[in-house]
C-alpha positions as CSV (number, residue, x, y, z in Angstrom):
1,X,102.5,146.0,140.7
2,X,105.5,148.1,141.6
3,X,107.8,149.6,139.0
4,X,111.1,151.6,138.6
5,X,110.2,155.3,136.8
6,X,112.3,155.6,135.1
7,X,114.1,152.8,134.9
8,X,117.2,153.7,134.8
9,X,119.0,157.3,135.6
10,X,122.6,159.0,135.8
11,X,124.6,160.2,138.7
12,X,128.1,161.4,138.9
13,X,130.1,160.0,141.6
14,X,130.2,161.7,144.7
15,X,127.3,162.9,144.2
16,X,122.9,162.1,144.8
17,X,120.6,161.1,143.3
18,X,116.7,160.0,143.8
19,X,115.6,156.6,142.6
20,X,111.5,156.4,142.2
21,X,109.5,153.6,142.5
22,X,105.3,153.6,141.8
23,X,103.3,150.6,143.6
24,X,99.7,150.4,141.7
25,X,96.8,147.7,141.6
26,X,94.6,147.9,138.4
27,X,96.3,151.0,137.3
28,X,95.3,152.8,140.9
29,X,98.1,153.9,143.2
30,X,98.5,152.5,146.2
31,X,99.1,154.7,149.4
32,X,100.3,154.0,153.0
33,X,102.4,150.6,151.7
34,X,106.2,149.7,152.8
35,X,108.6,149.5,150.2
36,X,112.4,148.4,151.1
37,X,115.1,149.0,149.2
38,X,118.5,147.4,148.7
39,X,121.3,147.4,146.1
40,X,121.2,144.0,144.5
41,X,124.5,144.2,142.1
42,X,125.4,140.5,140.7
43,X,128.1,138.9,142.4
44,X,131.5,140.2,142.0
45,X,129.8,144.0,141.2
46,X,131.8,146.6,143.1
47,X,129.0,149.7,144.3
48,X,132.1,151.2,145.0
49,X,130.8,153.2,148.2
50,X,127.1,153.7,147.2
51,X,124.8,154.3,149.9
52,X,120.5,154.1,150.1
53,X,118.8,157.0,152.3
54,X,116.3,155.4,153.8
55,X,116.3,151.8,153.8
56,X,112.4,152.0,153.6
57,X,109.8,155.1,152.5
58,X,106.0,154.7,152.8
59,X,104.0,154.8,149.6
60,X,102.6,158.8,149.5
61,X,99.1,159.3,147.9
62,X,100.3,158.8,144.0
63,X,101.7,155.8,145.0
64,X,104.9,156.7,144.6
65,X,108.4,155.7,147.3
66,X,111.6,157.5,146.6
67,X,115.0,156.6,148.1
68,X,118.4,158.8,148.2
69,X,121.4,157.1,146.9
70,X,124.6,158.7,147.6
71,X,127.0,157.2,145.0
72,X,131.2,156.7,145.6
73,X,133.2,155.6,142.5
74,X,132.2,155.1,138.7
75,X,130.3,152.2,138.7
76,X,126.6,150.5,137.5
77,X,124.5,149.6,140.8
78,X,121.1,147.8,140.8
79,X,118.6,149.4,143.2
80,X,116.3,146.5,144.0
81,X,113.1,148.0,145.8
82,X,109.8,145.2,147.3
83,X,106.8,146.0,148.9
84,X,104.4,143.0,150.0
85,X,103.2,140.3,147.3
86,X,104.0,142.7,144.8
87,X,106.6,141.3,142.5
88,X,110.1,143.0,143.3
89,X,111.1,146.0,141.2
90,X,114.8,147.0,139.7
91,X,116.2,149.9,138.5
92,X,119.7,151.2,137.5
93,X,122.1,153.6,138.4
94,X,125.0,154.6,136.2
95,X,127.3,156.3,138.0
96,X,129.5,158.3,135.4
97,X,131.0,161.1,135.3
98,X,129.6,161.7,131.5
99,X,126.7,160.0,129.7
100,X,125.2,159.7,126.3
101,X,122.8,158.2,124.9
102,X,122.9,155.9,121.8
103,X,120.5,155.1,119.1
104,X,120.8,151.6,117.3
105,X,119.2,150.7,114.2
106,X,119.6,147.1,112.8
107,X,119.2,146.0,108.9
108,X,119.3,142.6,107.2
109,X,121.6,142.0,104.5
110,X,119.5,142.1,101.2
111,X,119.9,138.4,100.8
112,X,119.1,137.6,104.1
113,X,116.5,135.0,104.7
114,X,115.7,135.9,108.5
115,X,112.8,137.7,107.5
116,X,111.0,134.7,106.7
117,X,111.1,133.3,110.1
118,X,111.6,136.0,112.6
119,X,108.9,137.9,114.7
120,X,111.9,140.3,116.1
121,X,115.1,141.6,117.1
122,X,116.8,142.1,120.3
123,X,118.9,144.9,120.5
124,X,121.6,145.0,123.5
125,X,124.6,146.8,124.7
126,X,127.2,144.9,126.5
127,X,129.4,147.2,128.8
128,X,132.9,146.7,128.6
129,X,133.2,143.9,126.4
130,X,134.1,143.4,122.7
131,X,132.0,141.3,120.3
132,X,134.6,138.6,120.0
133,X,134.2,137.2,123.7
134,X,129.8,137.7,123.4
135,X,128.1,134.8,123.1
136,X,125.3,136.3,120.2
137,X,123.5,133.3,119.9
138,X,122.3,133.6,123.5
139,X,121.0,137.1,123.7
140,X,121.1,139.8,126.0
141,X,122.3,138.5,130.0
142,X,119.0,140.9,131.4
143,X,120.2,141.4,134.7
144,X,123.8,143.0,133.5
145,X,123.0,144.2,129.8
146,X,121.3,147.3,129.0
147,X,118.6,146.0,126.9
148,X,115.8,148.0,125.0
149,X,112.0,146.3,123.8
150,X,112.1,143.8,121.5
151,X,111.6,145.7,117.7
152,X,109.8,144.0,115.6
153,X,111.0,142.3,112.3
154,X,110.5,144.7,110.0
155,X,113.4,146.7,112.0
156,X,113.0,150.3,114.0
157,X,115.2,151.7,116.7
158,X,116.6,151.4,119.8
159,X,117.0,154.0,121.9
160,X,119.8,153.8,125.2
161,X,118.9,157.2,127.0
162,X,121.7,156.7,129.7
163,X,125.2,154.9,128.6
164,X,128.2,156.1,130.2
165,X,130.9,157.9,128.4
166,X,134.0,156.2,129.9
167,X,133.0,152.4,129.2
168,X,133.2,150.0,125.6
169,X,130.4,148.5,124.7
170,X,129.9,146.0,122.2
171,X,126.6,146.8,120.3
172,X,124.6,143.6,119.6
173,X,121.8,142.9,118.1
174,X,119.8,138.8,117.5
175,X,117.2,137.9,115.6
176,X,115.1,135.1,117.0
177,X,112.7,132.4,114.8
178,X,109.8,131.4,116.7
179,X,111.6,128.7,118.3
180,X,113.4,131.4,120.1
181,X,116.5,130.6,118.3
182,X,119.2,133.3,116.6
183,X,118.7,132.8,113.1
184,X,120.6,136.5,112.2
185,X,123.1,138.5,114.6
186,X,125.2,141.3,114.9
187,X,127.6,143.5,116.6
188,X,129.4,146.1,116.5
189,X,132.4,147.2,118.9
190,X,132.0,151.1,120.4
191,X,134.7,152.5,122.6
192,X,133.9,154.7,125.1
193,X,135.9,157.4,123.0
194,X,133.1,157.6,120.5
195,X,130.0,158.8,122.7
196,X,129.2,161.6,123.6
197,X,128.3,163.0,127.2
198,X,124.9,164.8,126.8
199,X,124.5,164.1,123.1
200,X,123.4,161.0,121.1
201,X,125.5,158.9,118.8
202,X,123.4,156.7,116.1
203,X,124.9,153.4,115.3
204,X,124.1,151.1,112.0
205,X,123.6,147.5,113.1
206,X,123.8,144.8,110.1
207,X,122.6,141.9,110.7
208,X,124.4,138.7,109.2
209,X,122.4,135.1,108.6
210,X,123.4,132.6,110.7
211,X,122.8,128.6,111.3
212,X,124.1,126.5,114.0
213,X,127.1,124.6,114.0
214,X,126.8,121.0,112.7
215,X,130.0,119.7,113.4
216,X,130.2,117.1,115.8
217,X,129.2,113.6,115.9
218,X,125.7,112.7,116.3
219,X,123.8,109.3,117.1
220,X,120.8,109.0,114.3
221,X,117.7,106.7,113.9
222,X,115.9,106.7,110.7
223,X,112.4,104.8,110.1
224,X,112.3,102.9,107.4
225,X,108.3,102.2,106.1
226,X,108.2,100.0,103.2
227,X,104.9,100.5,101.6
228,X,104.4,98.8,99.0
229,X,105.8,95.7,100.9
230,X,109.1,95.1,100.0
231,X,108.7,92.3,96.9
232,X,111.5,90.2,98.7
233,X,108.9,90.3,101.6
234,X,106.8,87.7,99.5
235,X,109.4,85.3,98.7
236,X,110.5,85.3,102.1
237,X,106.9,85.2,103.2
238,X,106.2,82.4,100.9
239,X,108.0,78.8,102.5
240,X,106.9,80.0,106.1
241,X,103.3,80.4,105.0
242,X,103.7,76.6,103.9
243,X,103.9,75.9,107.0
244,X,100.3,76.0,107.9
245,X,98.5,76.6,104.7
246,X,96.8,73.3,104.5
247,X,94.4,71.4,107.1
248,X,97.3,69.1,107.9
249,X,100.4,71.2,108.0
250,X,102.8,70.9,109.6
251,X,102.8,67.2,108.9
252,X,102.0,67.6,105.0
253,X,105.4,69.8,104.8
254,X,107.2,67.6,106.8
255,X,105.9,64.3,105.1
256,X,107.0,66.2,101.3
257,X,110.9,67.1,102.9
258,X,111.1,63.1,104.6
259,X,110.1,61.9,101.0
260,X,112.6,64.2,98.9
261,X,115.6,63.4,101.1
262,X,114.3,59.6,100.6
263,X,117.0,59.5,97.4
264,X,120.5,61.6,97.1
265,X,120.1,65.0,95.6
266,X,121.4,65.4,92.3
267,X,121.1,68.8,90.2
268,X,118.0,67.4,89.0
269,X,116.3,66.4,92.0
270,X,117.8,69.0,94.5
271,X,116.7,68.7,98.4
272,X,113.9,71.2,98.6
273,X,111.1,69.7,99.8
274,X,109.7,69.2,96.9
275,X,109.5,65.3,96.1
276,X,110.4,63.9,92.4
277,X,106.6,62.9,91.4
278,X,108.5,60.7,88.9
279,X,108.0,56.7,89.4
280,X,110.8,55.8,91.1
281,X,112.0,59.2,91.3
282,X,112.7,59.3,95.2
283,X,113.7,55.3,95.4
284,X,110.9,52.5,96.4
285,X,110.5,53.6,99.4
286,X,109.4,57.1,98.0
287,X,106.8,55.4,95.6
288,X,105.4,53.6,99.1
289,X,105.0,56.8,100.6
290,X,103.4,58.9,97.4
291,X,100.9,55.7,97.5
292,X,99.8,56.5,100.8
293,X,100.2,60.6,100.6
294,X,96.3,62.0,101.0
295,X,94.8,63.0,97.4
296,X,94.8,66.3,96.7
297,X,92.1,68.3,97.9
298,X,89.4,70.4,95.6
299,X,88.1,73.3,96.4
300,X,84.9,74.6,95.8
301,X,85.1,75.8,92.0
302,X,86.6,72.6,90.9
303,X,90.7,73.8,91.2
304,X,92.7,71.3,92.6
305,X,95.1,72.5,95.2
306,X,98.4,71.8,97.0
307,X,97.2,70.4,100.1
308,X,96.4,66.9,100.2
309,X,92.9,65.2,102.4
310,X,93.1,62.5,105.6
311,X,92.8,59.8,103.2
312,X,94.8,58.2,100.0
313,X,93.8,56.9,96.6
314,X,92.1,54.0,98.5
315,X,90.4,55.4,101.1
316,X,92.5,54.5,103.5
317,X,94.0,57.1,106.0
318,X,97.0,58.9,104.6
319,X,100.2,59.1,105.9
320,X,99.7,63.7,106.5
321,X,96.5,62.6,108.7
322,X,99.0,59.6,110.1
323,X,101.7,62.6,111.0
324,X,99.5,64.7,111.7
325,X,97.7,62.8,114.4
326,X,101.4,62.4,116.6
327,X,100.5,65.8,117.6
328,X,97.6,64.7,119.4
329,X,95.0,66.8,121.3
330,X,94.9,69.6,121.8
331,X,96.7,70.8,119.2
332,X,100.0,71.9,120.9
333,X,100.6,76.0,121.0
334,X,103.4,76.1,118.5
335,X,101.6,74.3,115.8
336,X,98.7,76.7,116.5
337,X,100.8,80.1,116.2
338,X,102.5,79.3,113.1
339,X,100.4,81.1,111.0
340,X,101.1,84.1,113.4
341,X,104.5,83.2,112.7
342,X,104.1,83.5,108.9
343,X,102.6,86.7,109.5
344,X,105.5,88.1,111.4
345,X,107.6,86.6,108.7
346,X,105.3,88.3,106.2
347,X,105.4,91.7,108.1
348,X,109.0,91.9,108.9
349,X,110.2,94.9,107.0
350,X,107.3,96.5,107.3
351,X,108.7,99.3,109.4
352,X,112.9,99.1,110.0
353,X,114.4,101.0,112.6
354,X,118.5,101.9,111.9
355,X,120.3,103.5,114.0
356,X,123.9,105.1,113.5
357,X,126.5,107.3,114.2
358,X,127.0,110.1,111.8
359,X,130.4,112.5,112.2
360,X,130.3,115.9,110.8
361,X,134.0,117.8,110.4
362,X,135.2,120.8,108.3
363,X,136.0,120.9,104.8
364,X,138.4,123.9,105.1
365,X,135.8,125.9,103.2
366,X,132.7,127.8,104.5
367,X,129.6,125.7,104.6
368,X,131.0,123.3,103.4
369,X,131.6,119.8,105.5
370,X,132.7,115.8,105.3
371,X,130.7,113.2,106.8
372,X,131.6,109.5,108.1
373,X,128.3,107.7,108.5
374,X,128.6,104.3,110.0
375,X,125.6,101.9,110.3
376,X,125.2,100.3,113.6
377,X,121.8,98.5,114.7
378,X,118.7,97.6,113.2
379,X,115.2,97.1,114.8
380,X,112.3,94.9,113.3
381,X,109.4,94.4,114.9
382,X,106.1,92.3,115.0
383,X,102.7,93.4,113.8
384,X,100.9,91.0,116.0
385,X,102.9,90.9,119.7
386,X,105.1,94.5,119.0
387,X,108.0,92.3,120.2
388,X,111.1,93.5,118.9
389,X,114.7,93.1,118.3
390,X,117.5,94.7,118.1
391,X,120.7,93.5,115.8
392,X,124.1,94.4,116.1
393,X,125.1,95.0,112.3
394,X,129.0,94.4,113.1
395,X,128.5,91.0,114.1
396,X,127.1,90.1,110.9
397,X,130.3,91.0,108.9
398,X,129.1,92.6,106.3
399,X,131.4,94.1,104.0
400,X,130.8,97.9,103.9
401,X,129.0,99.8,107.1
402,X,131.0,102.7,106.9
403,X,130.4,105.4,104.1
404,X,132.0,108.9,103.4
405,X,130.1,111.4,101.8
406,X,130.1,115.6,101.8
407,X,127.7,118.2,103.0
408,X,127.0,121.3,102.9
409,X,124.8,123.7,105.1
410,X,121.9,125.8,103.4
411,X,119.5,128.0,105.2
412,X,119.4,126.2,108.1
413,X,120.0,123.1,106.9
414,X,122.6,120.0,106.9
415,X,122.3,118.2,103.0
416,X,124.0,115.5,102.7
417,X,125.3,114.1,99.9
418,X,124.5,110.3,98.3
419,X,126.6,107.1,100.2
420,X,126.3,103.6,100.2
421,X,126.6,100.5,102.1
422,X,126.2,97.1,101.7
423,X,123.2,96.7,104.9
424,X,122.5,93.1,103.7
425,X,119.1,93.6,105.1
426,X,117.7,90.0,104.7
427,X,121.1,88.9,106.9
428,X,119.5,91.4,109.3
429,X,116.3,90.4,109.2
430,X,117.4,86.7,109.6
431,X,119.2,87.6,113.6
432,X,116.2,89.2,114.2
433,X,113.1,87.3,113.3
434,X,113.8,84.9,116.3
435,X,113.6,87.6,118.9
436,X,110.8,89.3,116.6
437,X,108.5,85.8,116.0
438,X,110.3,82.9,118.0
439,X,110.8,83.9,121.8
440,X,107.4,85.1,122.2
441,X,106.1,82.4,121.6
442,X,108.4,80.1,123.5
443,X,111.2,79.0,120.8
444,X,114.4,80.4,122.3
445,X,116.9,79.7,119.5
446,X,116.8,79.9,116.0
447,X,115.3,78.6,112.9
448,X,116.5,75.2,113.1
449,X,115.6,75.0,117.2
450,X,112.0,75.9,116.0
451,X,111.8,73.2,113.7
452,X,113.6,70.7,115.8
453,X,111.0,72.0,118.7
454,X,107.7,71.5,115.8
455,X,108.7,68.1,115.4
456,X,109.6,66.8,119.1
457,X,105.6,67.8,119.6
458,X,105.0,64.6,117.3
459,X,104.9,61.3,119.9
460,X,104.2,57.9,119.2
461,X,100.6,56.8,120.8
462,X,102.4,55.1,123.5
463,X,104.0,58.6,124.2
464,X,107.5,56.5,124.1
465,X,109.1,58.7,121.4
466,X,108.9,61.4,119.9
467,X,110.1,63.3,117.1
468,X,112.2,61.4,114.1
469,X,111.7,58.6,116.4
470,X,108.1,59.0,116.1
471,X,107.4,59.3,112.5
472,X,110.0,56.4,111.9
473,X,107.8,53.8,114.3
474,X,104.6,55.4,113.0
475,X,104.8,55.5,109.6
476,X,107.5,52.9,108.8
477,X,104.5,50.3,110.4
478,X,102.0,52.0,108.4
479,X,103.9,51.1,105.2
480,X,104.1,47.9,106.1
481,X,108.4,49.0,106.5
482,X,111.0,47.6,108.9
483,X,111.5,50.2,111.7
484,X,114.4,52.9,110.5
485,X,113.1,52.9,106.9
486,X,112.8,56.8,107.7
487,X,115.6,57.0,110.5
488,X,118.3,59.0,107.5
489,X,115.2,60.9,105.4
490,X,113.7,62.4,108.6
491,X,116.4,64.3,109.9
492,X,118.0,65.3,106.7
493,X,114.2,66.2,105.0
494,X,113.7,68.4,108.5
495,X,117.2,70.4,108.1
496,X,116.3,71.4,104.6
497,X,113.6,72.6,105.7
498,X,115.2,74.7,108.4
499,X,117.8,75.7,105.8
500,X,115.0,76.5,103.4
501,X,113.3,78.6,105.9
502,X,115.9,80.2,107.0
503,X,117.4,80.4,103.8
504,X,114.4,82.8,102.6
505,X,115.6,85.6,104.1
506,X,118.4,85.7,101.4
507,X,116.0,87.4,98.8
508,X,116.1,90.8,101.0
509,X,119.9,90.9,99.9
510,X,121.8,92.6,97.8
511,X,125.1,93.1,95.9
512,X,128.0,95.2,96.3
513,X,126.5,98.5,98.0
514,X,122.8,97.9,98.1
515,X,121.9,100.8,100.3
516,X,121.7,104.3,99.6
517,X,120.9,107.7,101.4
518,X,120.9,111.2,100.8
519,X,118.9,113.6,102.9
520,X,118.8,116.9,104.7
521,X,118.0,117.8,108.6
522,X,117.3,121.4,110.0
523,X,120.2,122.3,112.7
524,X,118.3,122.7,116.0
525,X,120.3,124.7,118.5
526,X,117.8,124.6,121.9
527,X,120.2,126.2,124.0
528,X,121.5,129.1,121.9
529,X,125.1,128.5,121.9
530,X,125.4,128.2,118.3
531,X,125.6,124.5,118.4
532,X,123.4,122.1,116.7
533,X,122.5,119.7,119.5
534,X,120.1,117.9,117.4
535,X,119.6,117.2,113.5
536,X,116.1,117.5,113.5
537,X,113.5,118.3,116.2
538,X,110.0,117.6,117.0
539,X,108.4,115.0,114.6
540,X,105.3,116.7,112.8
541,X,107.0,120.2,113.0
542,X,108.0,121.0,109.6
543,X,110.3,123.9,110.2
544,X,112.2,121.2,112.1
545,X,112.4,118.3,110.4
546,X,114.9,116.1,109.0
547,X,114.6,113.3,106.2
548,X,116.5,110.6,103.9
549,X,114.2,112.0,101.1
550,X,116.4,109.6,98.9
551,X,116.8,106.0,99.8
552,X,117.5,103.3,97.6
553,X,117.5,99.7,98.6
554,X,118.6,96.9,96.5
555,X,117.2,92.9,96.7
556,X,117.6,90.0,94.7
557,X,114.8,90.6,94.0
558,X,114.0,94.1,93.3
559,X,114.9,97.7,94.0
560,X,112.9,99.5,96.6
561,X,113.3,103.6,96.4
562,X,111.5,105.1,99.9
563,X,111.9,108.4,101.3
564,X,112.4,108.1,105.6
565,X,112.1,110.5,108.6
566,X,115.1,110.5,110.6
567,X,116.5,112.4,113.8
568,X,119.9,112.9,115.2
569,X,121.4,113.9,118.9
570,X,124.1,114.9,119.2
571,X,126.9,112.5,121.2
């Protein structure tokens, strides 16, 4: 190890001095070793004539290398001195014609909070330039400051022993959190008039609180975790689990839209695939086809349920096996994954993802701040595949994703005021759930493409049709119909239930402004410039978090109040 001792000394100019320089290893001195010497100023420095006699010394027997330096003008010089693999040494000159020395001690304000957080204070002089052009958020620059050991929170003093007489200085002082961040700073400006050559000055140092700068504009996501399930989650979960809840689903759905769109809808008998029961409620041909429907099946404590068996009332195969069948073997991959379908439907809003932009500006008074928020994307994703999908909110039109709101900074932290928008999160959740639940699994449009693609899988034994066309040769024949008896029902029954599928998604919206936030995020400032570059830091680190502890979510059917993590970067 080689070090300066002392680490800093005075000379006049014109005059010598000796710079001193100890190489050890384990605390023993090292004899007989090189050491080298240089001045190593910073760029632009001026030695202003300074001159090392000799370049190199030899270590003597306490270890110790000296080297002459013959100074010129007033100036600071470096004096950088390396010997082997020892790491290199500095130690500095002031050349003055006067020096002092100063003694700094720094206090908190009474109401400061910086003790809370704060394992110690820097303490820093800053030659010849005034607090209003230093940078106290970023500390002491070590190579030009004259700096003294870090004091520990509870305060002490720092002692300068050299400082020359003819240069300002601007006395700062930073306390640091454990992030390494200034969370209280100081400074105070000290002409060169007011030392003393030979004598000490002492200097009072208060330390101010201080918080990063939120203003700015800053790109957020926030994770939304609905648990409890959302209610609308059922009703929307509801019409897709009908698509394979019974042994013969798909074709037992299918079969009950044909049949209601077998008559005109009227407000009594709307299209919704659910067929009037009534004799003669859905036209002849609808009393044909309830004939032939398969009975309803009972389970095994004696409840009759929804789905209905493979035969009818007479023991004759019903029309679901019938419709069923045009699917042939093996049982095609769609038809299989709709139940995983259901469950992505299910599972939708299970966790949201938003993202958006939030702008931060001045309020004219201290802490104090106005704040545009304006929603821009949402993410859903599936439990079973983790596909996902992103949705552009401002294609959907909806009527309010801007918001404006106030905010105010408090120890650290951004709070920001209640706002609402009208997120329409079912409308959402309806662009989404084909990328989430459709593509995966081979459907590459929407809703209606996925039914349309379920019911081209139906073919006619001859493998001739398919589709409407099947079900119309099919079934018509097995009525004992002319062909085209279910040419009109099919299609329309089929659309309503696209519609109705689709249509679920509705129950996740609300009214008016349906979505509300109000939160608070700690300023993180990672680079010490007395910026916050982020709202919020590391997830799990509760000194630097940041949360919508406040969000409240209206449906049609229900209101949902969550709290949400969120983080923000700054653009």
């Amino acid at each position: 190890m080689l070090v300066a001792d002392p680490n800093m000394i005075s000379i006049k100019p014109g005059a010598t001095g000796t710079a001193r320089f100890v190489l050890t290893s384990g605390g023993v001195p090292i004899a007989g070793q090189k050491v080298m010497f240089n001045i190593a100023n910073d760029p632009g420095s001026d030695s202003q004539g300074a001159t090392l006699v000799p370049m190199t010394a030899v270590t003597d027997a306490s270890g110790v290398a000296s080297v002459d330096v013959h100074t010129g003008g007033a100036t600071t010089l470096k004096i950088r001195a390396t010997s082997g693999t020892a790491l290199p040494a500095t130690l500095t000159v002031v050349v003055a014609l006067g020096t002092g020395s100063v003694t700094v001690s720094p206090f908190f304000a009474p109401d400061s909070t910086a003790l809370q957080d704060n394992p110690g204070i820097d303490v820093y002089l800053v030659e010849n330039q005034a607090c209003a052009e230093t940078n106290l958020f970023a500390g002491p620059d070590t190579q030009r400051d004259l700096t003294s050991p870090r004091l520990p929170a509870s305060g002490g003093t720092a002692f300068f022993p050299i400082v020359n007489t003819a240069d300002d200085y601007a006395v700062a002082g930073r306390a640091v959190n454990t992030s390494g961040n200034a969370i209280a700073v100081g400074c105070v400006d000290v002409p060169g008039s007011n030392l003393v050559a030979d004598r000490s000055v002492a200097i009072w140092l208060p330390l101010r609180d201080v918080f990063p700068s939120p203003i700015g504009t800053f790109t957020l996501t926030s994770r939304l975790d609905f648990n409890p399930p959302l209610p609308a989650a059922a009703a929307i979960a509801a019409p897709w689990r009908d698509l394979s809840d019974c042994p013969l689903d798909p074709a037992q759905l299918f079969l009950d839209c044909i049949a209601d769109a077998l008559s005109a809808e009227t407000a009594a008998d709307p299209l919704d695939c659910k067929p009037n029961p009534a004799p003669g409620g859905e036209g002849p041909l609808g009393d044909l086809v309830a004939a032939r429907r398969g009975v309803p099946i009972v389970d095994g404590t004696g409840t009759t349920t929804a789905c209905r068996s493979a035969v009818d009332a007479s023991g004759a195969p019903s029309l679901d096996a019938i419709a069923q069948g045009l699917f042939g073997s093996p049982t095609p991959a769609l038809v299989v994954d709709l139940p995983a379908i259901a469950t992505d439907a299910t599972h939708i809003f299970d966790t949201v993802l938003l993202t958006s932009t939030l702008t931060v500006d001045t309020a004219g008074l201290p802490d104090q701040y106005v704040v545009t928020h304006t929603l821009a994307r949402a993410r859903f994703a599936s439990p079973i595949t983790s596909a996902s999908a992103d949705v552009d909110l401002v294609p959907l039109a909806l009527p309010v994703l801007t918001a404006y709101t106030t905010a105010a900074t408090r120890d650290g932290l951004l709070v920001i005021d209640n706002h609402g928008f009208s997120l329409r999160l079912g409308r959402a959740a309806r662009a989404g759930f084909p990328g989430v639940a459709l593509q995966p699994r081979g459907v590459m449009s929407d809703v209606g493409g996925m039914i349309a693609a379920l019911a081209a899988l139906a073919r006619s034994d001859d493998g001739e049709v398919s589709g409407c066309a099947a079900y119309d040769r099919v079934l018509c024949a097995a009525l004992g119909s002319a062909a085209g008896c279910l040419a009109t029902a099919c299609p329309a029954g089929l659309g309503t239930l696209a519609a109705r599928l689709d249509g679920a998604f509705d129950a996740a919206d609300g009214t008016g402004l349906d979505f509300y936030l109000s939160g608070s995020a700690h300023l993180v400032d990672p680079h010490n410039d007395g910026v916050a570059s982020m709202l919020g830091g590391m997830v799990g680190n509760p000194t630097e978090n940041a949360s919508w502890w406040s969000i409240d979510l209206w449906t049609a059917t229900g209101r949902a109040r969550v709290a949400a993590p969120f983080s923000g970067v700054r653009n």
